[in-house]
N, C-alpha and C positions, 0 to 999 in steps of 0.2 A: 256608737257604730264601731267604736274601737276595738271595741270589747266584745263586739258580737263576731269581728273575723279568726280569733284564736281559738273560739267555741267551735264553731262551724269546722274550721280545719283541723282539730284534737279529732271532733267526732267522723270528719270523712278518712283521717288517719288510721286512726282504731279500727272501723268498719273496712279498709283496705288491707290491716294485717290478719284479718278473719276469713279473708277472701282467697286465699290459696288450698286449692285441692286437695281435702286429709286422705285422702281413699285413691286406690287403684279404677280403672274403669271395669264396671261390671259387665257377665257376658251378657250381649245384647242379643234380642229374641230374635234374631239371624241366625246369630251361631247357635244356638239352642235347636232353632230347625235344622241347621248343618249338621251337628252333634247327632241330633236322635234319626237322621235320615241317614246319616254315615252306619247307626250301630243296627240299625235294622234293615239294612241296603241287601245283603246275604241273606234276609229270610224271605220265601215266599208267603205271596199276598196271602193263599188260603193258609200258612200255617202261623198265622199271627191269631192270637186268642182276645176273646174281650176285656181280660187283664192286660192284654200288650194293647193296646188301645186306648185302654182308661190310663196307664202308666204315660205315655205318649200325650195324651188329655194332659192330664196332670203336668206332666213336665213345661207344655209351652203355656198354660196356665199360671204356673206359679214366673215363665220366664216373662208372659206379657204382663203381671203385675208388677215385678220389680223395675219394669222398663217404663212402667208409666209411673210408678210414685215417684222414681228422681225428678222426670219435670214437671211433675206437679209438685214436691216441694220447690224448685227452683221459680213457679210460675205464683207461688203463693207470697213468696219472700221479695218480687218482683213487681206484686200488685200491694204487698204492704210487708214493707222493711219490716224482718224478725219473727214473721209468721211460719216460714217456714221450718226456722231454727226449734220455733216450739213443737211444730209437729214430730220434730224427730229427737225430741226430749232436752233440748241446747237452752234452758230457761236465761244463760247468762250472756249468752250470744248474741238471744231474741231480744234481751229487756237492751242491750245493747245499740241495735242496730234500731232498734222503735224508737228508743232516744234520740240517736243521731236524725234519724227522719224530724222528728219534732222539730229539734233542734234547728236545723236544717230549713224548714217550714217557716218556722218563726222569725231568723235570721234573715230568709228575702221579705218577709212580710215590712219587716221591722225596719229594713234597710230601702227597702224601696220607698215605704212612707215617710221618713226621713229625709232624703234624696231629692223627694219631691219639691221644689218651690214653696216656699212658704205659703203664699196665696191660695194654693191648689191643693194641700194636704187637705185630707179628710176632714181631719175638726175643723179647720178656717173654714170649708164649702157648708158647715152645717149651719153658719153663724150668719151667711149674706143670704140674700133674697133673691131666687132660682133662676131670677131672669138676668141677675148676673154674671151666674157660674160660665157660661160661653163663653162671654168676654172677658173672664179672667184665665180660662184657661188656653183660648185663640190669644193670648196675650203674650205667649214665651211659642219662643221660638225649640226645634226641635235638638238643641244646643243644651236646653234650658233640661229637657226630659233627659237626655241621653244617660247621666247620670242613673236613674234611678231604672232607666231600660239597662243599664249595664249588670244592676244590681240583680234584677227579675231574673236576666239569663244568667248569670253566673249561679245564683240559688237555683235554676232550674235544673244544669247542667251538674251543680254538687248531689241535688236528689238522684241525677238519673246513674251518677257513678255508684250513689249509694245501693242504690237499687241493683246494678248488677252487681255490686259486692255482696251483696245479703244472697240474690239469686244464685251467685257460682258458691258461696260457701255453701247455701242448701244444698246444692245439688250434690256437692262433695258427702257433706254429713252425711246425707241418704246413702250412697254407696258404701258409704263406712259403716253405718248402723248394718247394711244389708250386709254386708261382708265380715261385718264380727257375730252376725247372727243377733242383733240388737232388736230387729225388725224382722220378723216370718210373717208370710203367708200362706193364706189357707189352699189348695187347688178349689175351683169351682168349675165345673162343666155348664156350658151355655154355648148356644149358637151366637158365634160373631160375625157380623159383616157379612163374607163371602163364603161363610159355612166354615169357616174354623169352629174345633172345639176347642174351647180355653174360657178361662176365667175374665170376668168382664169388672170385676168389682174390684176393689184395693181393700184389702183385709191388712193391720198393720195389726201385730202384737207385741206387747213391749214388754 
């Protein structure tokens, strides 16, 4: 048990100095609409061409794809530590932050079952006869658990910091891949929603 608290706290360490934002904030498909309604605010409707249209397509295209891969990397790396880090080419971030999960994982697993009352651990219940197992564990008092309920939350609470540290560093990464041009997209035209045209898909090239 000793041995499993300096694991757990190296690896929520490490995955916390990961977690600060490498990147500026990208423009969000707001001002993309501000931007392209500003530059063609001075032309009239009929002297706008089907290239001024497709260019206008294009532009909130490519702004609502870059607006949707940052939190979908942040929501990848959030539903499993490191996933995210990979999508955006960070192979040593990812195998980083995957370990600490494990880690992590194993650490409440391990500490909880340990914690437990002798009588009531896993292997002792597999060794008595079923009509025992009630009265050995209505046996202890909720004094007797607390311990190993202290364990449960505290391993749940170091996954869920891990998780938004994996999540805000992805998010970061993406804006930095997108801002060094690490990561382009393609435009696509398609009807969205409320008759926007713009690109509906995430095209990532690396």
């Amino acid at each position: 048990m000793r041995k499993l608290l300096p694991i757990l706290a190296l690896s929520l360490a490490a995955a916390a100095a990961f977690a600060a934002d490498p990147a500026p904030r990208i423009p969000s498909l707001q001002q993309e609409v501000a931007a392209a309604l500003d530059e063609y605010s001075t032309r009239e409707v009929g002297a706008l061409t089907v290239g001024d249209l497709e260019q206008i397509a294009a532009r909130l295209s490519l702004a609502h794809q870059k607006a949707s891969f940052v939190p979908r990397s942040a929501m990848m790396s959030m539903a499993m530590p490191g996933m995210g880090q990979f999508m955006n080419g960070d192979r040593a971030a990812g195998v980083l932050f995957a370990a600490g999960n494990v880690a992590i994982m194993a650490g409440t697993i391990a500490a909880t079952w340990l914690l437990l009352p002798a009588d009531v651990q896993p292997q002792s219940l597999f060794v008595v006869p079923v009509s025992s197992i009630k009265p050995l564990v209505e046996g202890y008092t909720l004094l007797d658990y607390l311990p190993a309920a202290g364990a449960m939350a505290g391993g749940m609470l170091l996954d869920c910091l891990l998780r938004m540290a994996s999540a805000g560093h992805a998010a970061g990464l993406a804006r930095k891949n997108i801002a060094e041009g690490k990561i382009t997209f393609e435009p696509e035209a398609g009807f969205m929603g409320r008759g926007f045209m713009m690109g509906m898909r995430v095209r990532a090239k690396r």
